[in-house]
MISE-328557 format. One record per residue: residue number from 0; x, y, z of N, C-alpha, C in turn. Coordinates in steps of 0.1 Angstrom, whole numbers. Each point is the difference from the previous one (the first is absolute). Example, Ala and Ser with C-alpha at 12.3 -4.5 7.8 and 13.67 -1.06 7.14 Angstrom:
<sites>
<0, <132, -57, 78>, <-9, 12, 0>, <9, 12, 0>>
<1, <-4, 11, -7>, <9, 11, 0>, <-8, 11, 8>>
</sites>
This chain:
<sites>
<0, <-199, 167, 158>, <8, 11, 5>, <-9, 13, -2>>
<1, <-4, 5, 10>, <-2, 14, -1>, <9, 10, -7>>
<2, <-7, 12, -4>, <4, 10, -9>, <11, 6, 3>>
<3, <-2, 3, 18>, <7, 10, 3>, <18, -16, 7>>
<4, <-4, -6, -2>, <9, -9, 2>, <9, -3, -12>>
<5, <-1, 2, -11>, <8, 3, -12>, <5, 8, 1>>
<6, <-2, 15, 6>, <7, 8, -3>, <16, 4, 5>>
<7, <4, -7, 13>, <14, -1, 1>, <9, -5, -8>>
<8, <-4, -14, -4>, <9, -7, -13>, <1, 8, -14>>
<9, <-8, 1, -3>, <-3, 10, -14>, <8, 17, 3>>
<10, <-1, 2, 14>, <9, 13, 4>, <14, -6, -3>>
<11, <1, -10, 5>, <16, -3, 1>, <4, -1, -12>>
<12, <-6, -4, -8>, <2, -9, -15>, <3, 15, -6>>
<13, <-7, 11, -4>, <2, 10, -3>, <8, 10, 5>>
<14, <5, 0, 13>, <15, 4, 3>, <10, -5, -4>>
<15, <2, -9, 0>, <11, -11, -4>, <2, 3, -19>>
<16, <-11, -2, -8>, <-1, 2, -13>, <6, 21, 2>>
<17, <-4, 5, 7>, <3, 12, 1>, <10, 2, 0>>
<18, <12, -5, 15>, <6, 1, 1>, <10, -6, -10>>
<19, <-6, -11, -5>, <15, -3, -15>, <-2, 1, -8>>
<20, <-10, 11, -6>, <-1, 7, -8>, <11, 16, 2>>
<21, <2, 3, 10>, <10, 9, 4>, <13, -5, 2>>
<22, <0, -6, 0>, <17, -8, 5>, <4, -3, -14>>
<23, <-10, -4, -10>, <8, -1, -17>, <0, 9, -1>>
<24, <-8, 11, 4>, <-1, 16, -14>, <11, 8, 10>>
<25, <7, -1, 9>, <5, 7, 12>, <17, -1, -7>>
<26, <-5, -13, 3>, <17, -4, 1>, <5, -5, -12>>
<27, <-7, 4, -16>, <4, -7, -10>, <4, -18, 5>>
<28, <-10, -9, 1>, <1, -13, 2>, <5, -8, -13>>
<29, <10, -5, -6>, <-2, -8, -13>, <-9, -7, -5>>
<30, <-7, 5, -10>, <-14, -9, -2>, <3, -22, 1>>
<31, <10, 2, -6>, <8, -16, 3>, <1, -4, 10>>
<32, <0, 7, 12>, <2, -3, 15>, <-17, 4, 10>>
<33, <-4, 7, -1>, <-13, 4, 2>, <-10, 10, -6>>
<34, <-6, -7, -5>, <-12, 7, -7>, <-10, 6, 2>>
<35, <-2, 14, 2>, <-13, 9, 6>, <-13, -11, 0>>
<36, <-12, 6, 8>, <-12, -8, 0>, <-5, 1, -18>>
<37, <3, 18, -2>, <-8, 2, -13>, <8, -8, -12>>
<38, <12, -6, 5>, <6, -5, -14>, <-6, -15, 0>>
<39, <-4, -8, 14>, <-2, -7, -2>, <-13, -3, -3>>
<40, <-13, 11, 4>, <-10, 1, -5>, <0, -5, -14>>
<41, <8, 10, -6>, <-2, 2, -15>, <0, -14, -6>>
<42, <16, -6, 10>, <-1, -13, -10>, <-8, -11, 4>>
<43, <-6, 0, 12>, <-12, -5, 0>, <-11, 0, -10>>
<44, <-5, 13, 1>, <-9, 0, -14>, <7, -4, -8>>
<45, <11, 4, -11>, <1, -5, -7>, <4, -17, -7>>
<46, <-1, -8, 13>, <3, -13, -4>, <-16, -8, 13>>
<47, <-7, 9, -1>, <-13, -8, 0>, <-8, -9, -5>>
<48, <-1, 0, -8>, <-8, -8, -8>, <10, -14, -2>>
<49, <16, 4, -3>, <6, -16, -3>, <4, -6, 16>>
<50, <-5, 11, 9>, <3, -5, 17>, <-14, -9, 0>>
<51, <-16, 9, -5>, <-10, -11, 5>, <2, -14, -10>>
<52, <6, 0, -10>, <-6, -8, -11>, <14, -12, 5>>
<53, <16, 1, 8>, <2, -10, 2>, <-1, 0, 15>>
<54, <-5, 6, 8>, <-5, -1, 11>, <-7, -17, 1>>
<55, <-5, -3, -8>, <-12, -9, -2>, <9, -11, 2>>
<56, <15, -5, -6>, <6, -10, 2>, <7, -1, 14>>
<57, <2, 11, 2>, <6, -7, 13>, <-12, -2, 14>>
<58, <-7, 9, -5>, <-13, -5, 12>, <-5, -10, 0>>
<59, <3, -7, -15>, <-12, -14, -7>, <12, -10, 13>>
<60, <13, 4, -5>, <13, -12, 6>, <-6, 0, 15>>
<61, <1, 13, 7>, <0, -5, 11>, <-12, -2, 8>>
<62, <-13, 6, -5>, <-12, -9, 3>, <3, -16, 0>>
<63, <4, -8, -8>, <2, -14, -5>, <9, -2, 9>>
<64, <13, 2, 2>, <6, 2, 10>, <-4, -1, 16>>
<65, <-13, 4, 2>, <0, 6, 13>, <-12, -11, 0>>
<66, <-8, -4, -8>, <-9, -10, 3>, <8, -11, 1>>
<67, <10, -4, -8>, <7, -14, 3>, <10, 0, 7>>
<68, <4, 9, 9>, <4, 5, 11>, <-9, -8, 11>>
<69, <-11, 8, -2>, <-9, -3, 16>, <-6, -13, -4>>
<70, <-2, -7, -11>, <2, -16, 4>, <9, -8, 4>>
<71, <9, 1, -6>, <12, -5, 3>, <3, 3, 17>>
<72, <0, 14, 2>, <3, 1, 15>, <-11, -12, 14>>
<73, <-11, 2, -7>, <-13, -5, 8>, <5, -13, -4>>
<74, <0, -6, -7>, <5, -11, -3>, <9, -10, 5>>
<75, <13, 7, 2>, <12, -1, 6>, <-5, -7, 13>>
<76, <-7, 17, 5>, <-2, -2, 19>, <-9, -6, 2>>
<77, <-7, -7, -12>, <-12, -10, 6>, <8, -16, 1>>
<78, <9, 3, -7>, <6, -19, 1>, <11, 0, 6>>
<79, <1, 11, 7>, <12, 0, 12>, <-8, -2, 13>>
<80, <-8, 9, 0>, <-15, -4, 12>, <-4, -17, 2>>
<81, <-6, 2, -12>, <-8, -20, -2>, <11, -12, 4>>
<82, <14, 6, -9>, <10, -7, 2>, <12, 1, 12>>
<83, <0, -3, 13>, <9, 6, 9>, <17, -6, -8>>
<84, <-1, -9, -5>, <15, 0, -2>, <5, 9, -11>>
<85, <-11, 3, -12>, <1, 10, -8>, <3, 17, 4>>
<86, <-3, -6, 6>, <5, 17, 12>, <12, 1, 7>>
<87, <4, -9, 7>, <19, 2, 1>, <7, -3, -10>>
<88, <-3, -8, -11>, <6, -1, -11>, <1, 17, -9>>
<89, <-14, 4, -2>, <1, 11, -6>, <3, 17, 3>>
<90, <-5, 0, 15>, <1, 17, 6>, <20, 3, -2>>
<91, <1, -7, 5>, <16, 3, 0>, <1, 6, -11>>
<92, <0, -3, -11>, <2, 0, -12>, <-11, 13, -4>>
<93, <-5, 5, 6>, <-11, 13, -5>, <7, 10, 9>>
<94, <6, -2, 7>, <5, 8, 13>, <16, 5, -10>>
<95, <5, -10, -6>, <14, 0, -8>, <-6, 9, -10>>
<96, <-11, -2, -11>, <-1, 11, -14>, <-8, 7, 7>>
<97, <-2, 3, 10>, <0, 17, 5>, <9, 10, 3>>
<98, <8, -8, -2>, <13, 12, 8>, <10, -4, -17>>
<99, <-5, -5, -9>, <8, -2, -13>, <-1, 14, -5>>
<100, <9, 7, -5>, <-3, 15, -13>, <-4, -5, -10>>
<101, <-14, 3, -1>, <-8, -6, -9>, <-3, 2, -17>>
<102, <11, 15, -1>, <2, 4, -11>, <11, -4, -8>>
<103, <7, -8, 12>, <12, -6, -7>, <-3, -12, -10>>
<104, <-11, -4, 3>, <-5, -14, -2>, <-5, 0, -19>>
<105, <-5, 16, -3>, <-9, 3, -9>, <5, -9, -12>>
<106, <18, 5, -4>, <6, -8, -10>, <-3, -12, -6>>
<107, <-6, -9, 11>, <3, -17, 4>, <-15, -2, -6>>
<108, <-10, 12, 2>, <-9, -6, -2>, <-6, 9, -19>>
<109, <12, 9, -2>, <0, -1, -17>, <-1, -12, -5>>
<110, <14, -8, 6>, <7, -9, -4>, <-9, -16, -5>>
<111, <-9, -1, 11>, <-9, -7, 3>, <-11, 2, -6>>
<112, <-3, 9, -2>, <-19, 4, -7>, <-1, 14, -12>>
<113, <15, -3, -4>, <1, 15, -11>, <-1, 15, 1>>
<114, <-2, 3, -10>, <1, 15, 1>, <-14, 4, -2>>
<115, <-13, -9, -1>, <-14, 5, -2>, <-1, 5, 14>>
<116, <-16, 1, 2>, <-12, 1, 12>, <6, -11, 14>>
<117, <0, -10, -7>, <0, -13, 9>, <14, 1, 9>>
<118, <12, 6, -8>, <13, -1, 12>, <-11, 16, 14>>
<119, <-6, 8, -1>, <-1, 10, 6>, <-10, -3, 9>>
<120, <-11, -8, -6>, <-13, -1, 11>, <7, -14, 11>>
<121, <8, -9, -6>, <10, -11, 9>, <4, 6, 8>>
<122, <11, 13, -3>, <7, 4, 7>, <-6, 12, 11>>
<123, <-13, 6, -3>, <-9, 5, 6>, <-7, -6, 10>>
<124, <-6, -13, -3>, <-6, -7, 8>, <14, -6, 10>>
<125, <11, -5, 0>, <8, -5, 13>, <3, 11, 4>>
<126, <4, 11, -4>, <-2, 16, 13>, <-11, -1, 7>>
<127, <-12, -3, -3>, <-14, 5, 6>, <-4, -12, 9>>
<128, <4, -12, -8>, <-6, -11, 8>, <-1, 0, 18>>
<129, <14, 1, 8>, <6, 0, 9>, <-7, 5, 11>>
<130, <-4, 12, -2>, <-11, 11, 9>, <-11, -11, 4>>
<131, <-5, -2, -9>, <-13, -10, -3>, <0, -18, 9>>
<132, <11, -2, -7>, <4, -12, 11>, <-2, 1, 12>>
<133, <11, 6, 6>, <2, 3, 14>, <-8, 7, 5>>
<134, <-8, 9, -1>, <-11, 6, 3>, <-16, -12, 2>>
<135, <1, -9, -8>, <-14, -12, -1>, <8, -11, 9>>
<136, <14, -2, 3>, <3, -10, 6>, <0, 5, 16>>
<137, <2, 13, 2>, <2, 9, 11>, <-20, -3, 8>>
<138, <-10, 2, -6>, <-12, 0, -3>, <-3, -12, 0>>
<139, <2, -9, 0>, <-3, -15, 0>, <1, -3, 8>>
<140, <12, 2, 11>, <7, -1, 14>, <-9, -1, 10>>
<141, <-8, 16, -5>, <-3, 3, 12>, <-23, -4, -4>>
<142, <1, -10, 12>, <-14, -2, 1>, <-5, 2, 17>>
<143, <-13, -4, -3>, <-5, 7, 12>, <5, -18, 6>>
<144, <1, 3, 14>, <2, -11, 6>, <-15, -10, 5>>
<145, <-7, 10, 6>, <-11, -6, 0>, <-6, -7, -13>>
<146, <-3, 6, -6>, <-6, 1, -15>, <9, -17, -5>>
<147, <10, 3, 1>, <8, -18, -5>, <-1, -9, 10>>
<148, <-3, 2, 13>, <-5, -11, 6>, <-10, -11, -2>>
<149, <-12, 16, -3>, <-12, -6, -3>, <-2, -8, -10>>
<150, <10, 5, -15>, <3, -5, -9>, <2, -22, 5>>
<151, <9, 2, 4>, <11, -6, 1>, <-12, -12, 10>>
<152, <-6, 5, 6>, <-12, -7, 10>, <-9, -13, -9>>
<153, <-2, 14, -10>, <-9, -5, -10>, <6, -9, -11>>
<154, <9, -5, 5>, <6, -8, -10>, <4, 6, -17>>
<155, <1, 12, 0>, <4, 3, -11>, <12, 2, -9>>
<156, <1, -4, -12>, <9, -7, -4>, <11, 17, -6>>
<157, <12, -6, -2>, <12, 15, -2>, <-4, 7, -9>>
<158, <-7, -2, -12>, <-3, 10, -11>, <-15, 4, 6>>
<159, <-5, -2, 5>, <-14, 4, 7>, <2, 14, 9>>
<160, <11, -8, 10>, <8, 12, 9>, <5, 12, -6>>
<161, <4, -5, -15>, <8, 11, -9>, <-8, 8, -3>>
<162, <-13, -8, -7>, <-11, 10, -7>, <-8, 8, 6>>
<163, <-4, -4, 16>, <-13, 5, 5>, <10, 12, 14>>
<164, <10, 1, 2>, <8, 5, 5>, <14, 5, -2>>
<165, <5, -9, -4>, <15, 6, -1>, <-2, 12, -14>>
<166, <-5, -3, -8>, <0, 8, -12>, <-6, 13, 5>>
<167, <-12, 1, 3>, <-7, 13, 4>, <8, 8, 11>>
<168, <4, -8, 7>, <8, 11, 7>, <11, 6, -1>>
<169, <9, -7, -13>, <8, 2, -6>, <0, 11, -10>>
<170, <-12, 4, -3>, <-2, 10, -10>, <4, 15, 3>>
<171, <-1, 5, 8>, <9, 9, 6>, <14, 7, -4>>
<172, <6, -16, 2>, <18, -3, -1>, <-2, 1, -12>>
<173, <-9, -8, -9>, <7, 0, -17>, <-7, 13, -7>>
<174, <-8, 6, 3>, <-1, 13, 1>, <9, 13, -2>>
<175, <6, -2, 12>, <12, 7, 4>, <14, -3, -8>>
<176, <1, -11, -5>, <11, -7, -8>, <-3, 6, -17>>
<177, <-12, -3, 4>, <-2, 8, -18>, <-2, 12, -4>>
<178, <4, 8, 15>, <-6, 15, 0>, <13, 5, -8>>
<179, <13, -12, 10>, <15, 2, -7>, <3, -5, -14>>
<180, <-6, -9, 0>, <2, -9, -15>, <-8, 8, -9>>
<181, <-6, 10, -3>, <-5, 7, -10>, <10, 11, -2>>
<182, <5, 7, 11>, <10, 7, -5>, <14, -4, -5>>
<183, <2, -13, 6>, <15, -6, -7>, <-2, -4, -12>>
<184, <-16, -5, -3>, <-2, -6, -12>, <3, 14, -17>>
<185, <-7, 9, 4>, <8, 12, -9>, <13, 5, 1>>
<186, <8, -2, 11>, <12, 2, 2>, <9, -9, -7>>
<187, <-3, -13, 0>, <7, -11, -8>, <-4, -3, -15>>
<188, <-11, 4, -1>, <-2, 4, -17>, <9, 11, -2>>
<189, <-2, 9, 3>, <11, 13, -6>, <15, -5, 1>>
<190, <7, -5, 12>, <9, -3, 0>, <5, -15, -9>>
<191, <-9, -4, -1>, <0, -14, -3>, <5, 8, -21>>
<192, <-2, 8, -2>, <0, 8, -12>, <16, 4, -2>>
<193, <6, 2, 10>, <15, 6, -1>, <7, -11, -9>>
<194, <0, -11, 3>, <14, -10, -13>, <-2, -2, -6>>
<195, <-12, 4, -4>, <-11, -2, -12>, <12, 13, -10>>
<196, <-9, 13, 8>, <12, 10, -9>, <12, -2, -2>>
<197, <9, -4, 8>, <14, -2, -5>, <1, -9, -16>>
<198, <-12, -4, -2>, <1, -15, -13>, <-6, 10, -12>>
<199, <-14, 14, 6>, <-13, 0, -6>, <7, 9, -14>>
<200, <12, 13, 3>, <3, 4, -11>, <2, -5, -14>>
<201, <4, -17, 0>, <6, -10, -10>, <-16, -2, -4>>
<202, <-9, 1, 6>, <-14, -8, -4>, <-11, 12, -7>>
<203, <-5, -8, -10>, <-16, 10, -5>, <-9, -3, 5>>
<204, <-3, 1, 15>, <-12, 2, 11>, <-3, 10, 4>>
<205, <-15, 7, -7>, <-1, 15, 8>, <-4, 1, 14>>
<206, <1, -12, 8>, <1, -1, 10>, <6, -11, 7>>
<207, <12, 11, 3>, <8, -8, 8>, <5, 3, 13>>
<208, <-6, 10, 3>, <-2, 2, 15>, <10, 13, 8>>
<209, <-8, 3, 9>, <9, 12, 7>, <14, -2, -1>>
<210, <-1, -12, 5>, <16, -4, 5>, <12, 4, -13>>
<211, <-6, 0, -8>, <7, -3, -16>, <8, 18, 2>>
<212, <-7, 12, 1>, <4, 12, 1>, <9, 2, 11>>
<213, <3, -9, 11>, <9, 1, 12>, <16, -5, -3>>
<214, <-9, -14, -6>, <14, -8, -4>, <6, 11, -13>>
<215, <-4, 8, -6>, <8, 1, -16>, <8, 16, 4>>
<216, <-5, 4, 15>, <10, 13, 7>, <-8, 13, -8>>
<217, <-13, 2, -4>, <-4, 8, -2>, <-12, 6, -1>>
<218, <-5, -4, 11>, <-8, 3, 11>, <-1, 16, 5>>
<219, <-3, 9, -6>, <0, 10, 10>, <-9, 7, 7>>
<220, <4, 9, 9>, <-5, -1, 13>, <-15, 6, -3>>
<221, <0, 6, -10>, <-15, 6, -1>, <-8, -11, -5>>
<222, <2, -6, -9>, <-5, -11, -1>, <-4, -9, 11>>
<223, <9, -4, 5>, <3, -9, 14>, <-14, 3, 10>>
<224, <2, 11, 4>, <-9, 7, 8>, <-13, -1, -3>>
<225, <-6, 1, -16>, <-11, 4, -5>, <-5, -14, -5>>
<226, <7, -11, 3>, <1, -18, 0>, <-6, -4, 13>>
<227, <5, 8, 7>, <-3, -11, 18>, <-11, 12, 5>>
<228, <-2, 12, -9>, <-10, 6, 5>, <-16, -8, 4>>
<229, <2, -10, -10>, <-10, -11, -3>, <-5, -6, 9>>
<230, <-9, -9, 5>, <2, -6, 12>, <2, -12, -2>>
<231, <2, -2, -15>, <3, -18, 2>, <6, 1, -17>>
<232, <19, 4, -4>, <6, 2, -5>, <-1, -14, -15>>
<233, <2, 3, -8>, <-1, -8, -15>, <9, -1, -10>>
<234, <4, -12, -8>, <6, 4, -9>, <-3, 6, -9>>
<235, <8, 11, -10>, <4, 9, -5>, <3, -7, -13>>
<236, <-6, 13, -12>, <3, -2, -15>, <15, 0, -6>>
<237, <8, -4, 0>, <15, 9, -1>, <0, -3, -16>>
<238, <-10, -2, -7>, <3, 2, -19>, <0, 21, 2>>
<239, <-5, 3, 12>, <-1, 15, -5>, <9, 13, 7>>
<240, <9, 0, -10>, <17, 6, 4>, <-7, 12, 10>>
<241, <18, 5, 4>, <-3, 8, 6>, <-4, 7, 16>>
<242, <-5, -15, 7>, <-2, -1, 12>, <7, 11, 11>>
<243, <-9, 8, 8>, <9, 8, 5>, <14, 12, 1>>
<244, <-5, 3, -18>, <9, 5, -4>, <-2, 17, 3>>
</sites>
């Protein structure tokens, strides 16, 4: 990006921070309801250091997450490819937990893999998987036609077809699937953290996750703000009172 090509977003971004910076101080806004930029500055800085230091867990979740995501996805759409009956057996059924509310599910998968790491990067990676699937199975589909004739001329056998073609030109699609599956993959770690908090106040874990300050109703807004200011949100120390007070 050129220089002068930054400068409209960065204009906007500073009107906007301008402008609701005037709309708190104007209209007396309730800090509980909305929080000036400068307030949430502040509490930015001031919960820096415990933002980078558990920053680290939920990035670690959904990195792991997002790599066994995108095997599992490539995976899937390779043995629905190789396998044609594996493929009307299975798409249906990917076409169904796509349209599932996927945060409804999170409970099931406490329930199943506990209240550590392992219930959140599980439940991280089947948010993320999906993109990845469908995207490599989408990309499989499509080969050159020529190119599989010649294949096909040459007596070459289905995993040959797969390897020396279907795959490379597939890479595109799974590409594109994981452009999505990297962002769902942090979205389902953080969220994957919410039922966690409903349980985390009963527990001595100084990390127990964003979710833990949503579920316990005291969450506030300056806080809130100077949390997702982050680009990729973490659990939170809650041994240290006070939060947003």
């Amino acid at each position: 990006m050129r220089p002068m090509e930054a400068v409209p977003p960065m204009a906007t971004a500073a009107g906007a921070l301008l402008a609701w910076q005037a709309a708190a101080s104007l209209w007396h806004v309730p800090t509980v309801l909305l929080p000036s930029p400068v307030a949430v500055g502040s509490r930015l800085i001031e919960e820096w250091p415990h933002l980078l230091a558990d920053a680290s867990v939920t990035c670690g979740e959904a990195v792991a997450a997002f790599a066994l995501a995108l095997a599992a996805g490539v995976g899937i759409a390779t043995l629905m490819t190789l396998r044609p009956g594996t493929r009307q057996a299975l798409q249906p059924h990917l076409v169904l937990f796509q349209l599932v509310p996927k945060v409804a599910l999170g409970p099931l998968f406490i329930t199943w893999f506990g209240l550590g790491w392992s219930s959140r990067i599980a439940f991280a990676m089947f948010v993320s998987a999906f993109p990845v699937a469908i995207g490599a199975l989408a990309g499989f589909g499509r080969v050159d036609r020529p190119s599989l004739q010649m294949l096909l001329a040459c007596r070459a056998s289905t995993w040959q077809i797969f390897r020396h073609l279907r795959l490379p030109g597939a890479l595109p699609y799974i590409f594109a699937g994981a452009k999505v599956a990297a962002t769902m993959a942090f979205t389902g770690a953080t969220v994957g953290e919410f039922p966690v908090g409903a349980i985390g106040p009963r527990l001595r874990d100084p990390q127990r996750g964003l979710g833990l300050r949503h579920a316990a109703g005291v969450f506030r807004a300056g806080g809130c703000c100077a949390y997702w200011a982050r680009p990729c949100t973490a659990p939170s120390r809650w041994s240290r009172p006070g939060f947003g007070a």
